[in-house]
Structures are given as structure tokens and as C-alpha cells.
N, CA, C and O atoms as CSV, one atom per row, in Angstrom:
chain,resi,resn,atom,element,x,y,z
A,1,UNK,N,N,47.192,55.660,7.181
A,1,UNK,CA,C,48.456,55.673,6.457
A,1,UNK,C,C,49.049,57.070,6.545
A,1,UNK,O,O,48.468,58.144,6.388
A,2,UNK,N,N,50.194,56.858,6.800
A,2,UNK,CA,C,50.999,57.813,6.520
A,2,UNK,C,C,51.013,58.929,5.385
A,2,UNK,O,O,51.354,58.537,4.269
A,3,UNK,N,N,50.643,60.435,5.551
A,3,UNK,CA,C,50.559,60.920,3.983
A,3,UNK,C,C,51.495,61.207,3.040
A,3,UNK,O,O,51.427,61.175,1.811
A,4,UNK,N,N,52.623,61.572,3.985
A,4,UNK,CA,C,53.854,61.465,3.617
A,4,UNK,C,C,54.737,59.889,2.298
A,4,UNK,O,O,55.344,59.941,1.229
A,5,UNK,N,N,54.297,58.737,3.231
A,5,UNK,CA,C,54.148,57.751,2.421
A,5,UNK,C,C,53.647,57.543,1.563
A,5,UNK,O,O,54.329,57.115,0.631
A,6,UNK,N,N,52.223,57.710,1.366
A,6,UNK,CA,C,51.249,57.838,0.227
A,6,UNK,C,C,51.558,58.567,-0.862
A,6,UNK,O,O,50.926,58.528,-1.918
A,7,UNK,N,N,52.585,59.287,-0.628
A,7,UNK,CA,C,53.018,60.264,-2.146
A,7,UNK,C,C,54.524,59.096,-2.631
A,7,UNK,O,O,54.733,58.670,-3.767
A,8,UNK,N,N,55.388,58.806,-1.358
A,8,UNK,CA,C,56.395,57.716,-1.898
A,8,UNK,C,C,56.133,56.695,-2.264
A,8,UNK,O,O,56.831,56.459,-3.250
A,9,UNK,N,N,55.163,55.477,-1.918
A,9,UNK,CA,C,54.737,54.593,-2.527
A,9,UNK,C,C,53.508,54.694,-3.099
A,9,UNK,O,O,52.607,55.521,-2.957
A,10,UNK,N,N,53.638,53.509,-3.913
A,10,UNK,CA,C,52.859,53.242,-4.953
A,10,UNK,C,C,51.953,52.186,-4.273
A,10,UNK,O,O,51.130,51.856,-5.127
A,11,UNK,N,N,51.693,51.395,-2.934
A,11,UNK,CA,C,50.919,50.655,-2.471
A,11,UNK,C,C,50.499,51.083,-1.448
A,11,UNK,O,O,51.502,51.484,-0.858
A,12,UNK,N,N,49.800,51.230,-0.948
A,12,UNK,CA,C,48.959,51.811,0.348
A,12,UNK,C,C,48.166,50.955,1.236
A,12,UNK,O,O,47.853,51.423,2.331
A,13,UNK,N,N,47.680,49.405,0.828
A,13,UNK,CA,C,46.931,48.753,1.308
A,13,UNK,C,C,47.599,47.783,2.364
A,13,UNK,O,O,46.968,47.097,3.169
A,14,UNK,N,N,48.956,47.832,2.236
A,14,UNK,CA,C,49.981,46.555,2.589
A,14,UNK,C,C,50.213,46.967,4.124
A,14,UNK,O,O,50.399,48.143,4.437
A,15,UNK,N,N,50.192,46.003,4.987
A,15,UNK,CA,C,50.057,46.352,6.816
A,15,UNK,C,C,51.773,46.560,6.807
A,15,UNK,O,O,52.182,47.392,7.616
A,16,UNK,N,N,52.721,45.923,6.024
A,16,UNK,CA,C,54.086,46.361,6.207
A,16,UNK,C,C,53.998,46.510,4.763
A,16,UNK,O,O,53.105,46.057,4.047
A,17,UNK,N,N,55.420,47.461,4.260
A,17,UNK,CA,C,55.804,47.789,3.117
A,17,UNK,C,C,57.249,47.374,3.012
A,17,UNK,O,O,57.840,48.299,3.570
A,18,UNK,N,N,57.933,46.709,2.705
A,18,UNK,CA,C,59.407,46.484,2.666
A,18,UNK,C,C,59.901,47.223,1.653
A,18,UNK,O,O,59.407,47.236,0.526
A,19,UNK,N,N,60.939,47.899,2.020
A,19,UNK,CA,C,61.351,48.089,0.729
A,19,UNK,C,C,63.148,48.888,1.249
A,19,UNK,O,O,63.546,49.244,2.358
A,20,UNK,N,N,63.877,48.915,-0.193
A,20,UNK,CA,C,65.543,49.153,-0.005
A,20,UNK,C,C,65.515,50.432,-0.425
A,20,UNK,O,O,64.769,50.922,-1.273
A,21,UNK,N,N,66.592,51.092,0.379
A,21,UNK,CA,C,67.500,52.076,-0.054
A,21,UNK,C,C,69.048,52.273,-0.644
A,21,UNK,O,O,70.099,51.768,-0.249
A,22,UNK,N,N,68.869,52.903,-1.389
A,22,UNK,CA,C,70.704,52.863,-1.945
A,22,UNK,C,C,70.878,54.129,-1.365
A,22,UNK,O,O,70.022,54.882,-0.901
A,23,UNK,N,N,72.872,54.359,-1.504
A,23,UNK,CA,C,73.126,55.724,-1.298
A,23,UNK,C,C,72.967,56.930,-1.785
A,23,UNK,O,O,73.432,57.101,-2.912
A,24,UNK,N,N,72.394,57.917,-1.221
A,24,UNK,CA,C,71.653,58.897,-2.319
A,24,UNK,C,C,72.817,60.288,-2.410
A,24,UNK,O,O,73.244,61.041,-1.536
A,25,UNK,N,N,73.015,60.219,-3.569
A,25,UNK,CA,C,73.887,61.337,-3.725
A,25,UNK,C,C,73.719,62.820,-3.883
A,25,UNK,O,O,74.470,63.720,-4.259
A,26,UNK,N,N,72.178,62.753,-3.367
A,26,UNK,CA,C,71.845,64.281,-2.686
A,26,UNK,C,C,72.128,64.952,-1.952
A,26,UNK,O,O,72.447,66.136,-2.058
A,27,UNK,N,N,72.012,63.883,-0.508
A,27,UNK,CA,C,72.266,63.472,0.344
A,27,UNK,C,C,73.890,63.794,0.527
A,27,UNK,O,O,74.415,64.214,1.558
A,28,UNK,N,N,74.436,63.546,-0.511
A,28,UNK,CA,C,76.069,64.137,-0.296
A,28,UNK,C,C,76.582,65.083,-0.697
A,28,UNK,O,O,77.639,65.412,-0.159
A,29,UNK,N,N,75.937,66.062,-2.020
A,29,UNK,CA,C,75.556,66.984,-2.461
A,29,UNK,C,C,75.357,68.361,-1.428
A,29,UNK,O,O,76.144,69.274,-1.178
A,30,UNK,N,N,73.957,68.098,-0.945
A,30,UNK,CA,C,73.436,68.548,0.296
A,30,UNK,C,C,74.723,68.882,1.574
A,30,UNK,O,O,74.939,69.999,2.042
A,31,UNK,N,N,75.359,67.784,1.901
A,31,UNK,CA,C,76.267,67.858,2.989
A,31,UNK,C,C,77.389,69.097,2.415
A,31,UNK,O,O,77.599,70.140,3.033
A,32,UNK,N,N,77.998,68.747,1.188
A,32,UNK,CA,C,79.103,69.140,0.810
A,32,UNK,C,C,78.640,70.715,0.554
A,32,UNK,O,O,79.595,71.464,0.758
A,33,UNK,N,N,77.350,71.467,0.134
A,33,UNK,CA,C,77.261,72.821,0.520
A,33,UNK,C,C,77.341,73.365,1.591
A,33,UNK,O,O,78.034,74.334,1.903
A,34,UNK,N,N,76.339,72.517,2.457
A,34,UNK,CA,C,76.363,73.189,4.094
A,34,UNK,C,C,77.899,73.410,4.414
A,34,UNK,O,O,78.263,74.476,4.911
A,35,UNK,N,N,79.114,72.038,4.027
A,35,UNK,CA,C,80.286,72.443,4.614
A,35,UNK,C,C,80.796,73.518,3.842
A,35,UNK,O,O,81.428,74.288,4.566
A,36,UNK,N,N,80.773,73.778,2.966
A,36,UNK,CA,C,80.882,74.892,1.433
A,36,UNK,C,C,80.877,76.447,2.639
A,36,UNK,O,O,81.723,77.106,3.243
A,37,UNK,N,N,78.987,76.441,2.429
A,37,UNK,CA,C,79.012,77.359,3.380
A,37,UNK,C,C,79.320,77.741,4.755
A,37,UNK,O,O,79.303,78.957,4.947
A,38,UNK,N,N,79.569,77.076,5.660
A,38,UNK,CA,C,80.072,77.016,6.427
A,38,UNK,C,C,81.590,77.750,6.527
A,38,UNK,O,O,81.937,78.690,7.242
A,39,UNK,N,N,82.101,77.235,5.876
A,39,UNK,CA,C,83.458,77.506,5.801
A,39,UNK,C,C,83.326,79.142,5.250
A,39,UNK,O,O,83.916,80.006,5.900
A,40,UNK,N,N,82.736,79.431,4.343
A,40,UNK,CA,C,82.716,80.753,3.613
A,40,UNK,C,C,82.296,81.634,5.116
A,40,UNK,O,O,82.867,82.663,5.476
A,41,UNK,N,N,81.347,81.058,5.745
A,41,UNK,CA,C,80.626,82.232,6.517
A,41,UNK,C,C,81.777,82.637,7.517
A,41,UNK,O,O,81.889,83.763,8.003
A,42,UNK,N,N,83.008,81.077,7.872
A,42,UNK,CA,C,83.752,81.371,8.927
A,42,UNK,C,C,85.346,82.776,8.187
A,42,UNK,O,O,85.804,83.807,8.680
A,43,UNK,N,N,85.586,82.187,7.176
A,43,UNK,CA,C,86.512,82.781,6.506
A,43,UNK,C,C,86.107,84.481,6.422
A,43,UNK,O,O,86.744,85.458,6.814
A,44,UNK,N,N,85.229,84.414,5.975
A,44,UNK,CA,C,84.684,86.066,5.524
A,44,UNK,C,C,83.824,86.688,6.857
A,44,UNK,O,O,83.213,87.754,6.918
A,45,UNK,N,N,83.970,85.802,7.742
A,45,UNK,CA,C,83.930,86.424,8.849
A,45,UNK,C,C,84.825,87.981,10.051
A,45,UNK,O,O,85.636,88.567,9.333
A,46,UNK,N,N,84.805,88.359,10.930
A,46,UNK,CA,C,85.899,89.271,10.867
A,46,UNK,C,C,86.491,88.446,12.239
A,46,UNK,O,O,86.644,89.137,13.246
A,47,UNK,N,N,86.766,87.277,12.303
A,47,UNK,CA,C,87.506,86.321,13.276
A,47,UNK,C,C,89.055,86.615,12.776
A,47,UNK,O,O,89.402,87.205,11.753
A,48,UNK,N,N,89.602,86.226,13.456
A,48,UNK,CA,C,91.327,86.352,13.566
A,48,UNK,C,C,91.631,85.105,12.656
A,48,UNK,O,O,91.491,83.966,13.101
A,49,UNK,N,N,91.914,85.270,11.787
A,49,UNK,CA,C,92.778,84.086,10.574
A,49,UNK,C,C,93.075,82.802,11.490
A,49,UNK,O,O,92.440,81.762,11.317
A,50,UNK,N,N,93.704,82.877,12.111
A,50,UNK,CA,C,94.314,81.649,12.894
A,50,UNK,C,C,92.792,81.011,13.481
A,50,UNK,O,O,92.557,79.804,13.431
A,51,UNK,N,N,91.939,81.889,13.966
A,51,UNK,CA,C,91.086,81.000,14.776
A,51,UNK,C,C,89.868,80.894,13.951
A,51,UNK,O,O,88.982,80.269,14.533
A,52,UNK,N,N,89.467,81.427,12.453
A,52,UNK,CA,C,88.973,80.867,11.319
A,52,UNK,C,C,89.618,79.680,11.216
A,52,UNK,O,O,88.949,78.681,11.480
A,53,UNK,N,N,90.791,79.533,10.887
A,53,UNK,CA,C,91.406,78.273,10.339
A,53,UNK,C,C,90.972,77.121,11.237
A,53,UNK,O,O,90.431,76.090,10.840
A,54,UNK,N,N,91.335,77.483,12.738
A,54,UNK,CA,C,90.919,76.106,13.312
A,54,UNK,C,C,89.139,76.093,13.140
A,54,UNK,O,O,88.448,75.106,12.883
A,55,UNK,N,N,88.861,76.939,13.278
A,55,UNK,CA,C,87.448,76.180,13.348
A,55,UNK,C,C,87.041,75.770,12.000
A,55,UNK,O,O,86.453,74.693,11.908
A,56,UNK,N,N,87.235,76.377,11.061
A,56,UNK,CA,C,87.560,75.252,9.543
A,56,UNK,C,C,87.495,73.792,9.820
A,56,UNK,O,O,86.636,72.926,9.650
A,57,UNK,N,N,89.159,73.830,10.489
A,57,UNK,CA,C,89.572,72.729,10.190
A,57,UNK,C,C,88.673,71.692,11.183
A,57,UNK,O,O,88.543,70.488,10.959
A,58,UNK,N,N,88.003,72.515,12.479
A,58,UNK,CA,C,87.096,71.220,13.298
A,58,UNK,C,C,86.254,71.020,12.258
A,58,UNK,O,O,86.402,70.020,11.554
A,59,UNK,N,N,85.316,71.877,12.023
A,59,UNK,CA,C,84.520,71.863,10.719
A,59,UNK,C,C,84.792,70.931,10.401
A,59,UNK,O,O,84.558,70.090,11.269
A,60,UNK,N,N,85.372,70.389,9.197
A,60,UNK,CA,C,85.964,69.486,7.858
A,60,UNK,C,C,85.992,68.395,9.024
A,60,UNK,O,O,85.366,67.379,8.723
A,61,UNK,N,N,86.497,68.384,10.107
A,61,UNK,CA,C,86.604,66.670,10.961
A,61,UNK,C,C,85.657,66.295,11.018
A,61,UNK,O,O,85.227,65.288,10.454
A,62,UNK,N,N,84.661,67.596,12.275
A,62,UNK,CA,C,83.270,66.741,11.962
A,62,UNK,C,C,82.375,66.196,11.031
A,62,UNK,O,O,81.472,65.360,11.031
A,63,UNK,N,N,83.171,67.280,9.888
A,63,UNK,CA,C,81.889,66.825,8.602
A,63,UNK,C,C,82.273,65.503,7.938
A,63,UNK,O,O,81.436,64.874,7.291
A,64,UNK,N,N,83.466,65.096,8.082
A,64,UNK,CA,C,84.030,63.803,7.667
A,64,UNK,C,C,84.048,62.577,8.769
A,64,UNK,O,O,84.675,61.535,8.577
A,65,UNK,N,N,83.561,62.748,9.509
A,65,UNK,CA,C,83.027,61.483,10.714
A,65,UNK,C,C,81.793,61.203,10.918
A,65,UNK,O,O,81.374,60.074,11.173
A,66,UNK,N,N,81.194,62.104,10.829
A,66,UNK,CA,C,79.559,62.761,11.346
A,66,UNK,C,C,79.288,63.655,9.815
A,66,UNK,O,O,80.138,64.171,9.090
A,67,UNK,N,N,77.739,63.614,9.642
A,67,UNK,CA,C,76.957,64.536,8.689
A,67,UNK,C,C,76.954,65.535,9.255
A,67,UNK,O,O,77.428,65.750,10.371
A,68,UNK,N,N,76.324,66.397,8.429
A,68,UNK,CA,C,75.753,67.794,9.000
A,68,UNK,C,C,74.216,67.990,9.080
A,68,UNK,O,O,73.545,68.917,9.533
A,69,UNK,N,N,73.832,66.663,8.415
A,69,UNK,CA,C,72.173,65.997,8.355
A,69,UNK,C,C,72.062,64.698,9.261
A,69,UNK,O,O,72.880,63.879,9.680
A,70,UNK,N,N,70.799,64.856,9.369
A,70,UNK,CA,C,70.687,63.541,10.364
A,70,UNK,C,C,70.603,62.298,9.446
A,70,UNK,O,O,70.335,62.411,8.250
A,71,UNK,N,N,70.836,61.123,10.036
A,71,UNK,CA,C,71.467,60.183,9.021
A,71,UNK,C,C,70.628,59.222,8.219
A,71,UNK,O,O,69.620,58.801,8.785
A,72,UNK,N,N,70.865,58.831,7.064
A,72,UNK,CA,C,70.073,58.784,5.956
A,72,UNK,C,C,69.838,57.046,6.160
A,72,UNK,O,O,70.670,56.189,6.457
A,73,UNK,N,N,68.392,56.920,5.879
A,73,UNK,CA,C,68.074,55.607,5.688
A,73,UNK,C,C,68.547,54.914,4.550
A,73,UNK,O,O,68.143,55.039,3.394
A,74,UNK,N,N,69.480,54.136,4.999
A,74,UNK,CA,C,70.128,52.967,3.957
A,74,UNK,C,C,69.320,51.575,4.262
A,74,UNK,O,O,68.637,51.412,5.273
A,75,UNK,N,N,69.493,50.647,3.284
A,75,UNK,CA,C,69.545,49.415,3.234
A,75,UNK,C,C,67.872,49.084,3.634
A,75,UNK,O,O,66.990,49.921,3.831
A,76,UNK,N,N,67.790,47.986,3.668
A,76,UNK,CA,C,66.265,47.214,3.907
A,76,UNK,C,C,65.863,48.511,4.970
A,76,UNK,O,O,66.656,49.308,5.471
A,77,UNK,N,N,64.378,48.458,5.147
A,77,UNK,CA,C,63.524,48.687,5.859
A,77,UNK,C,C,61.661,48.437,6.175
A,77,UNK,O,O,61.304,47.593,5.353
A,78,UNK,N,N,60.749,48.766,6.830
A,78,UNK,CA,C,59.717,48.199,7.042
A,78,UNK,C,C,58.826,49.254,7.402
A,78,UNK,O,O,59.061,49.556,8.572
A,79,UNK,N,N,58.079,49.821,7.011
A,79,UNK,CA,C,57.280,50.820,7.819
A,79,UNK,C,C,55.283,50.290,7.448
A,79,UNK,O,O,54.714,49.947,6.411
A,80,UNK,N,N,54.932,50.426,8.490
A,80,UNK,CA,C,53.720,49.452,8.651
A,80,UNK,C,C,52.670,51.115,8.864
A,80,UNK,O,O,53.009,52.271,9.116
A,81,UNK,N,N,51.473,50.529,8.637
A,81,UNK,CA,C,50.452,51.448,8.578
A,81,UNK,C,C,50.167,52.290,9.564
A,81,UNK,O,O,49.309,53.163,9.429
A,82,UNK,N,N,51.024,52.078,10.935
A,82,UNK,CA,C,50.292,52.136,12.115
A,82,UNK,C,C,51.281,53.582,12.547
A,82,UNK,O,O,51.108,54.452,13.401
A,83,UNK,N,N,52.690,53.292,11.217
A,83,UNK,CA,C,53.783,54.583,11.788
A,83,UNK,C,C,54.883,53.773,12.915
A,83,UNK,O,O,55.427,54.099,13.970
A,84,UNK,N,N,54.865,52.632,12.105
A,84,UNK,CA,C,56.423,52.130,13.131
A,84,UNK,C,C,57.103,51.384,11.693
A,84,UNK,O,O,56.628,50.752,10.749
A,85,UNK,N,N,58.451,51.828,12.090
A,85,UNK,CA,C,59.849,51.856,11.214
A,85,UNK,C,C,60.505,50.864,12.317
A,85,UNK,O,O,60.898,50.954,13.481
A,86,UNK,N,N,60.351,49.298,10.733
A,86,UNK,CA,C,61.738,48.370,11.121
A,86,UNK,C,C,63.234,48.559,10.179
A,86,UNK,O,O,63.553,48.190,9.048
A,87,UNK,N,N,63.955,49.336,11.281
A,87,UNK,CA,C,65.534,49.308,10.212
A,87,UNK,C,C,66.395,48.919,10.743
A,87,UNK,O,O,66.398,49.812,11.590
A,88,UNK,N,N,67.372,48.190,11.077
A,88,UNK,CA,C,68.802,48.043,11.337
A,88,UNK,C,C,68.343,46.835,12.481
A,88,UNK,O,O,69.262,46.826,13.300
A,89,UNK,N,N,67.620,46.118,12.763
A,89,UNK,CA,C,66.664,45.610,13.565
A,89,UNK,C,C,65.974,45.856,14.610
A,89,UNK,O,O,65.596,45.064,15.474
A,90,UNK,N,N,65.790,47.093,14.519
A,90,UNK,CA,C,65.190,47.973,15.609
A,90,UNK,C,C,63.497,48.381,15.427
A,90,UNK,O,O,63.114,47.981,14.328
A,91,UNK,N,N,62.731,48.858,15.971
A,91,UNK,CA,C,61.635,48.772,15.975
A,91,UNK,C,C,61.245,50.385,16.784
A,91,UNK,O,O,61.269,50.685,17.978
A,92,UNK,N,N,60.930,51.126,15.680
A,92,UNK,CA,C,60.659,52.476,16.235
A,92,UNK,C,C,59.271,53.211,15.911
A,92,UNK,O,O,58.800,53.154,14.775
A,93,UNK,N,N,58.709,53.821,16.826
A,93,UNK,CA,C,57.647,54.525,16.462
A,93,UNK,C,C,57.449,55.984,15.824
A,93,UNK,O,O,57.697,56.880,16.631
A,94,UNK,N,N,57.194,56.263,14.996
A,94,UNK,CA,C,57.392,57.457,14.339
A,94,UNK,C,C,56.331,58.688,14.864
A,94,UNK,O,O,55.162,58.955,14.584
A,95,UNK,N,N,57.510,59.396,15.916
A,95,UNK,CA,C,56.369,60.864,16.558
A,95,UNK,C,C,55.914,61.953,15.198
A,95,UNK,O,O,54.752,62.361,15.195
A,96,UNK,N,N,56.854,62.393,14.074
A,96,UNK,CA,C,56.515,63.216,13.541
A,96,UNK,C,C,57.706,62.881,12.435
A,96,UNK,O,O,58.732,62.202,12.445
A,97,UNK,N,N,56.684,64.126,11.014
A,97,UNK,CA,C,57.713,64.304,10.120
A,97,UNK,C,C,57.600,65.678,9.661
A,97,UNK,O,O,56.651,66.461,9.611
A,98,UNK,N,N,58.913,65.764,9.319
A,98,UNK,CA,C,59.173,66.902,8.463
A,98,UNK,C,C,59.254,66.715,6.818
A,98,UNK,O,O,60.103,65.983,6.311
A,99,UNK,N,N,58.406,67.359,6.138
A,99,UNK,CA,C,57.780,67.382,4.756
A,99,UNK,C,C,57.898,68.163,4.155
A,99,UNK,O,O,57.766,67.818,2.981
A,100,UNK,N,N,58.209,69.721,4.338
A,100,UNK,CA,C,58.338,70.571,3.429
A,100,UNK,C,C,59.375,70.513,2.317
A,100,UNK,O,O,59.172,71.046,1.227
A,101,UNK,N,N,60.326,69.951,2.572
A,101,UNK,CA,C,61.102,69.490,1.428
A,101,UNK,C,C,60.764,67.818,0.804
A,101,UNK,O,O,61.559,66.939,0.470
A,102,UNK,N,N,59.527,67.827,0.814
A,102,UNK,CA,C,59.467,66.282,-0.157
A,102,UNK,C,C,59.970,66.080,-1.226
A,102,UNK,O,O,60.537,65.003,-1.411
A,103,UNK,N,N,59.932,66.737,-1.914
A,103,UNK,CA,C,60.400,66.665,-3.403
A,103,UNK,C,C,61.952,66.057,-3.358
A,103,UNK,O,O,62.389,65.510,-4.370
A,104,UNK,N,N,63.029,66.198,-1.784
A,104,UNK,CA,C,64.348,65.678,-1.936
A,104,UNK,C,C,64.091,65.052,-0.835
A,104,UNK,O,O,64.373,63.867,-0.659
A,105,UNK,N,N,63.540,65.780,-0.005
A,105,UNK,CA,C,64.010,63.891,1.392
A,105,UNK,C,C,62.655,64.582,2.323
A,105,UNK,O,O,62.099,65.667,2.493
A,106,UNK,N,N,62.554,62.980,2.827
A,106,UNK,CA,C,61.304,63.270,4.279
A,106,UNK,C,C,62.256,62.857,5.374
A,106,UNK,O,O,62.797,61.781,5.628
A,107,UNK,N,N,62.307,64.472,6.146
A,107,UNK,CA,C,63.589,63.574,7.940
A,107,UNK,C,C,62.275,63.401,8.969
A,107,UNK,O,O,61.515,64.256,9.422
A,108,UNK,N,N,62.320,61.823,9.169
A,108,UNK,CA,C,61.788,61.202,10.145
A,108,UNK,C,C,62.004,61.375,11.657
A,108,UNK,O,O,63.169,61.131,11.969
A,109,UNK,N,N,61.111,61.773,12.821
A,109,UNK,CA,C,61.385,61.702,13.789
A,109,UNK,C,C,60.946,60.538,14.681
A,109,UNK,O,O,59.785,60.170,14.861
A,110,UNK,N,N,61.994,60.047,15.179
A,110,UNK,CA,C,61.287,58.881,16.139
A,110,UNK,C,C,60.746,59.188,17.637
A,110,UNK,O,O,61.403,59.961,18.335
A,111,UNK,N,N,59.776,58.705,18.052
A,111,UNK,CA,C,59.275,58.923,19.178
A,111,UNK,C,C,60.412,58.793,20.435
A,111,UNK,O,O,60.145,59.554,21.365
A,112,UNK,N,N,61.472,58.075,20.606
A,112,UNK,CA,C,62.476,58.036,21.011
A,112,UNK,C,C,64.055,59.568,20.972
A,112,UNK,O,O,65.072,59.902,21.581
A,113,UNK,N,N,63.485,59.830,20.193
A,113,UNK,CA,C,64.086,61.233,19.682
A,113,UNK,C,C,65.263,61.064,18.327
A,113,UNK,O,O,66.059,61.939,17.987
A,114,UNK,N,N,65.140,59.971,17.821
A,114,UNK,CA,C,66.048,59.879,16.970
A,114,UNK,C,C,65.832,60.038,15.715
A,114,UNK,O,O,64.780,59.621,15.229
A,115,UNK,N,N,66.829,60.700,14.908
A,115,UNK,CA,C,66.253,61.300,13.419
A,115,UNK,C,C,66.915,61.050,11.913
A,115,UNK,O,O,68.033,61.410,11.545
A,116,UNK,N,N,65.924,60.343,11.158
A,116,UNK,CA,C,66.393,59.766,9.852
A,116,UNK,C,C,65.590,60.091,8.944
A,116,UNK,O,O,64.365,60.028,8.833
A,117,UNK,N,N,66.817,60.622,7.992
A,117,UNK,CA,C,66.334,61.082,6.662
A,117,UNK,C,C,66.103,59.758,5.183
A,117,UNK,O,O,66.805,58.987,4.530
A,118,UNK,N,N,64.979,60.089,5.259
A,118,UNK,CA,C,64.616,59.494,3.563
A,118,UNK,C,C,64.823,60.305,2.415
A,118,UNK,O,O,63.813,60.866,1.991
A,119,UNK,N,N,65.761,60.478,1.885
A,119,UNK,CA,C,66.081,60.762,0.504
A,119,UNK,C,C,65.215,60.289,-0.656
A,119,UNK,O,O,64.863,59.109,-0.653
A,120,UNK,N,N,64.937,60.879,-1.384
A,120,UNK,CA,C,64.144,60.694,-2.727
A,120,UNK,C,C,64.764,59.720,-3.369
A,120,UNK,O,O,64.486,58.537,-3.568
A,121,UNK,N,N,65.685,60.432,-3.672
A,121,UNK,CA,C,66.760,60.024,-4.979
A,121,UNK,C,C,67.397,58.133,-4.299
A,121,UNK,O,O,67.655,57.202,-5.062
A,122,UNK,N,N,67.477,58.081,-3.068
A,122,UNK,CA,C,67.475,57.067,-2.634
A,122,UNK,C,C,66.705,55.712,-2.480
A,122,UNK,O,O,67.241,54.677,-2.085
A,123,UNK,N,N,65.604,55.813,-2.778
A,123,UNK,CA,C,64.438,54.993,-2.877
A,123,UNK,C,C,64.590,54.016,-3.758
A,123,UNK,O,O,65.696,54.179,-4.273
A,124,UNK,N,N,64.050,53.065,-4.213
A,124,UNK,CA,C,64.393,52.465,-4.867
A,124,UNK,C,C,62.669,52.284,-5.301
A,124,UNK,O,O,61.980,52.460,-4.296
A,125,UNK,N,N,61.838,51.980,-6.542
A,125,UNK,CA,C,60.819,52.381,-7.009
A,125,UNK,C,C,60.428,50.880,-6.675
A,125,UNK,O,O,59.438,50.601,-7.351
A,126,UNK,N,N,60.875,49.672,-5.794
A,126,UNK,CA,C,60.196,48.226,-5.697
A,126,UNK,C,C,59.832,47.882,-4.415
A,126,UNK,O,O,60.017,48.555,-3.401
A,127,UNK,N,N,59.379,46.953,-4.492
A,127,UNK,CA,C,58.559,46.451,-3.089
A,127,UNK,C,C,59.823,45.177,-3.280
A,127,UNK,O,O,60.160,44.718,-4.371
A,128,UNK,N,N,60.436,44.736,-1.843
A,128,UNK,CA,C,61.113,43.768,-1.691
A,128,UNK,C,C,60.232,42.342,-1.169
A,128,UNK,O,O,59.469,42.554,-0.226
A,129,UNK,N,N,60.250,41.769,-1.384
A,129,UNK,CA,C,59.032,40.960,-0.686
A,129,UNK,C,C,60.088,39.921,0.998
A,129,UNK,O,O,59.458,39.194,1.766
């Protein structure tokens, strides 16, 4: 088992674990500083006003189309003992995680290279059956 898991759930014995996510408003929290700072570092930078502004303003596009985090596990999912994640109906193997911030989110790496964050605050404390 996963050790990472073993601190989020409360069952450990189960070959799949189902369970839901809601939207976690850390998770948006989180985003809305990085763009916070971002913007501060470009402004108080010693760039030419005009070309602060545009890159601001790409800034704010991307951050409003695209995160500035890799993207957060919503809705049903499945993760089985073995370290494979069923979400969106896809079927992925999990190469590694990043843990040092457990206490707010675990970002999942897939063996495929693709990367999703589990939010805390997002979890939902039930087993879906």
C-alpha cells in the first residue's frame, strides 16, 4: 500500500478504494497567490511598464484557462493497492509522489508523465461503494 494513502484513508485492506472528490478551495486559494505573486515580482521588477503590463496581462490569461498547479483530482476515482489510479476512465500507473506538503495536497505522478494533485480539503471522508 501506498504510504501516502495510508495516512488519507481510513481502509487499507480494500484491493480498490473508491472514493469522490469535491472542489477544493485551497486549491484556489493556492492558485490565486502564486498569481498574487507573480504579478508583484513582475511589477516591482525594473522591466519597462509597458512590457510588465503585458506580461501581467499573459499572466492573468494563462492563469484563467490553465492553473498554475497541476490539475486537481475531481469527481469519482479508484486507486488499488498495486499504485494504479482509475479517473476520468483512464487507467494509470502511479511512478511517484510528492509528499512533503501532505497536510494540503499529495501531486501524483503518473508513469506516463502526467500530474494530479489530491487536495486535502477535497477529499471527501467516505468510501463510495
Amino acid at each position: 500500500m501506498l504510504p501516502w494513502w495510508i495516512k488519507l484513508s481510513r481502509i487499507t485492506s480494500a484491493k480498490f478504494d473508491n472514493f469522490h472528490c469535491r472542489t477544493s478551495s485551497n486549491a484556489r486559494i493556492v492558485s490565486l497567490l502564486l498569481l498574487l505573486l507573480a504579478i508583484w515580482a513582475i511589477v516591482t521588477s525594473p522591466l519597462a511598464p509597458l512590457l510588465a503590463l503585458l506580461v501581467s496581462l499573459a499572466l492573468i490569461y494563462c492563469c484563467c484557462f490553465n492553473s498554475l498547479t497541476p490539475p486537481a483530482i475531481e469527481g469519482s476515482f479508484s486507486l488499488s493497492r498495486t499504485g494504479e489510479l482509475k479517473y476520468q476512465d483512464q487507467t494509470f500507473n502511479i511512478a511517484r509522489t510528492f509528499e512533503h506538503c501532505g497536510y494540503w495536497f499529495v501531486v501524483i505522478t503518473m508513469s506516463n508523465g502526467d500530474r494530479f494533485t489530491l487536495w486535502r480539503d477535497s477529499y471527501l471522508n467516505q468510501i463510495i461503494d
